[in-house]
C-alpha positions in Angstrom: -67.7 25.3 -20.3 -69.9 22.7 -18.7 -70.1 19.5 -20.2 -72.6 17.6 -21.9 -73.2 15.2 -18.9 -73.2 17.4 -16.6 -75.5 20.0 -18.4 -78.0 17.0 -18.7 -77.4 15.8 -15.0 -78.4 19.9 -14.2 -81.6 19.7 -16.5 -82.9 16.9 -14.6 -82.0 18.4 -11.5 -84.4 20.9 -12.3 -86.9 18.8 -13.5 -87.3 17.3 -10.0 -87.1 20.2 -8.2 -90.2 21.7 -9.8 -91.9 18.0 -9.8 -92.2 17.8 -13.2 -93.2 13.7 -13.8 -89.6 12.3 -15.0 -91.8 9.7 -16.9 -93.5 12.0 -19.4 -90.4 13.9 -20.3 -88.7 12.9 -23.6 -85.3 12.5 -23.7 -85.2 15.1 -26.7 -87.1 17.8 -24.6 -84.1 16.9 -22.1 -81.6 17.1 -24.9 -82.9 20.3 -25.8 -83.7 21.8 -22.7 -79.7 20.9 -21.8 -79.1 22.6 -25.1 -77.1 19.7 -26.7 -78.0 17.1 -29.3 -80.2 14.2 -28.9 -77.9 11.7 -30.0 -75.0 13.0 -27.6 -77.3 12.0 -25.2 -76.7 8.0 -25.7 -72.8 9.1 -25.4 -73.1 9.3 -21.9 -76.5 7.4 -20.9 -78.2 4.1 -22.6 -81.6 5.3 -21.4 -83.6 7.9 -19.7 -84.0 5.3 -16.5 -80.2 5.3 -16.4 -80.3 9.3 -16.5 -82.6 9.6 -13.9 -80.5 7.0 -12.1 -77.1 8.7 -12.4 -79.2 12.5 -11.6 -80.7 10.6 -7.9 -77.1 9.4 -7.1 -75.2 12.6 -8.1 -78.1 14.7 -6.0 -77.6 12.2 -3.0 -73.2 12.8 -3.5 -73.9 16.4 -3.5 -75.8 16.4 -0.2 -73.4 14.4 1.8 -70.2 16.3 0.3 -72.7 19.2 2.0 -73.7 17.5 4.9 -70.0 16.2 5.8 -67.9 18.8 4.5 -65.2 20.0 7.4 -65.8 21.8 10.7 -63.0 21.7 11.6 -61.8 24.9 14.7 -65.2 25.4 15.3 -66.5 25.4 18.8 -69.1 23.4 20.0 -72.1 25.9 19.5 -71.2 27.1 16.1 -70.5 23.7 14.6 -73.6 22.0 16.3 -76.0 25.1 14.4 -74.0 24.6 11.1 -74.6 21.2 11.0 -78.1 21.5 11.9 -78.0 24.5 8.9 -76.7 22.4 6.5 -79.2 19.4 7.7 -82.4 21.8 7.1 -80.7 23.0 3.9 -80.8 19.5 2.7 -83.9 18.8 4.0 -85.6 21.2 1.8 -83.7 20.7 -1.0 -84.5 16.6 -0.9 -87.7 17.1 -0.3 -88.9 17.0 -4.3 -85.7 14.7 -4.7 -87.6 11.9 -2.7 -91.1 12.7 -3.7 -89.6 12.3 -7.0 -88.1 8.9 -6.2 -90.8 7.4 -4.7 -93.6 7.8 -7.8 -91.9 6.7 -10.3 -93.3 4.0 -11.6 -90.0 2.0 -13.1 -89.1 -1.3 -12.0 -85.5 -0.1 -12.4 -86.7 2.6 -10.3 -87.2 -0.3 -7.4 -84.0 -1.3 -7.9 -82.6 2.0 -7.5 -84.6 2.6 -4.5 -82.8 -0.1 -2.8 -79.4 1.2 -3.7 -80.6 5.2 -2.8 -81.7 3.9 0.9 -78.1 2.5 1.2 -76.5 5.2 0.0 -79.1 7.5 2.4 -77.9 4.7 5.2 -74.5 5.5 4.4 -75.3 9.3 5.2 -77.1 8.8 7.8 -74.4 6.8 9.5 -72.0 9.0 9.0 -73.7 11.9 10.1 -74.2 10.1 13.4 -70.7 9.6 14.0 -70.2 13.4 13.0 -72.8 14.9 15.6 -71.0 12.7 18.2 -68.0 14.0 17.3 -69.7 17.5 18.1 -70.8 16.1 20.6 -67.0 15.5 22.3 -66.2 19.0 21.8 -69.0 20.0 23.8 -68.0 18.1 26.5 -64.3 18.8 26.1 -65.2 22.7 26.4 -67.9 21.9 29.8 -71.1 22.9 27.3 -72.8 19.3 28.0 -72.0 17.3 30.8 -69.1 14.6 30.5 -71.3 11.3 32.3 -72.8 9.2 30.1 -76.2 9.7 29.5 -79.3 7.6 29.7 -78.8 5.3 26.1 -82.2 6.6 25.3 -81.6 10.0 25.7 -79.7 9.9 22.2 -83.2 8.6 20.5 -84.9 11.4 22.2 -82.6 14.1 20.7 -82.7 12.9 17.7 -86.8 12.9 17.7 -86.1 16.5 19.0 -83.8 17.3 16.4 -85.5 15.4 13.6 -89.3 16.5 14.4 -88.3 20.5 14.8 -86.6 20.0 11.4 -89.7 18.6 9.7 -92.3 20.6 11.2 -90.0 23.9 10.1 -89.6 22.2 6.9 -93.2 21.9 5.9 -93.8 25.1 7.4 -95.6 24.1 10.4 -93.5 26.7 12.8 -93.9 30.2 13.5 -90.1 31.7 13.0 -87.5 31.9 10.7 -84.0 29.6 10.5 -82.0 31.0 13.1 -84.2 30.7 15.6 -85.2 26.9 15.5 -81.7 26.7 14.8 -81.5 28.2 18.6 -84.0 26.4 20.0 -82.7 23.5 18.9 -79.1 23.8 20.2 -80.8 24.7 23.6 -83.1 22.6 24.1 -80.1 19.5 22.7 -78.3 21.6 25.6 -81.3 20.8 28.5 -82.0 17.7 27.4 -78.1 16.4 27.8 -78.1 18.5 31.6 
């Protein structure tokens, strides 16, 4: 059976994704809606800000244990596309997460906003070192050459990567998810030739 917290955490999860406005939601439609009493709310949270906190950061934990989660014995094409799956995945999933985030009108919300882009810095960071990781394999199996590139030519793939990602996501691209998928791994491919 789930528990309490965690049937409140998925209520608010919900919440967000359909962009309800966090701020005109009482915590006793929450209670309710998470089908558990009002006052077992305050067991686990002092206040709906601190909710809302605690939903943000387990929704930013999720997508990283997503984002991160091992590739190990895959080749180079297969784990470069599955990282770039999961990246669109979470990309689409965030998007109402961070909409979300950045109306609400809380100054605890301000607060949290610094301590989400540090967290989000965290991810980033580590999903930097984990496409150059890729990135080894492909050169250790002859896929992408082994000199070192122009320094700028990382900035440019990651505009390439980034920008196909966000058209796709906001539906600004003509074909389904395994073919940017593919026309991203190639054109990664050209531009590292």
């Amino acid at each position: 059976m789930q528990l309490a917290k965690d049937k409140l955490l998925s209520v608010l999860v919900s919440y967000i994704k359909e962009g309800k406005d966090l701020e005109d939601i009482a915590l006793s439609t929450i209670a309710k809606d998470a089908e558990i009493g009002k006052s077992t709310v305050y067991e686990y949270f002092s206040s709906k800000d601190e909710m809302i906190e605690e939903t943000y950061r387990y929704l930013l934990k999720h997508y990283e244990d997503i984002l991160l989660s091992n590739l190990e014995l895959m080749d180079f094409e297969n784990a470069f596309k599955e990282e770039i799956r999961r990246s669109l995945f979470v990309m689409k999933d965030a998007q109402a997460l961070m909409e979300a985030i950045m109306k609400h009108p809380s100054t605890k919300m301000m607060r949290l906003n610094h301590e989400l882009k540090d967290e989000i810095k965290h991810i980033q960071d580590a999903m930097q070192k984990r496409f150059e990781s890729i990135m080894r394999v492909g050169v250790i199996e002859g896929k992408i050459p082994a000199k070192v590139p122009n320094p700028h030519k990382r900035y440019v793939i990651q505009a390439l990567i980034s920008g196909l990602m966000f058209q796709f996501v906001h539906q600004e691209m003509d074909m389904d998810e395994d073919e940017l998928i593919e026309l991203i791994y190639q054109e990664v491919r050209k531009t590292l030739s």
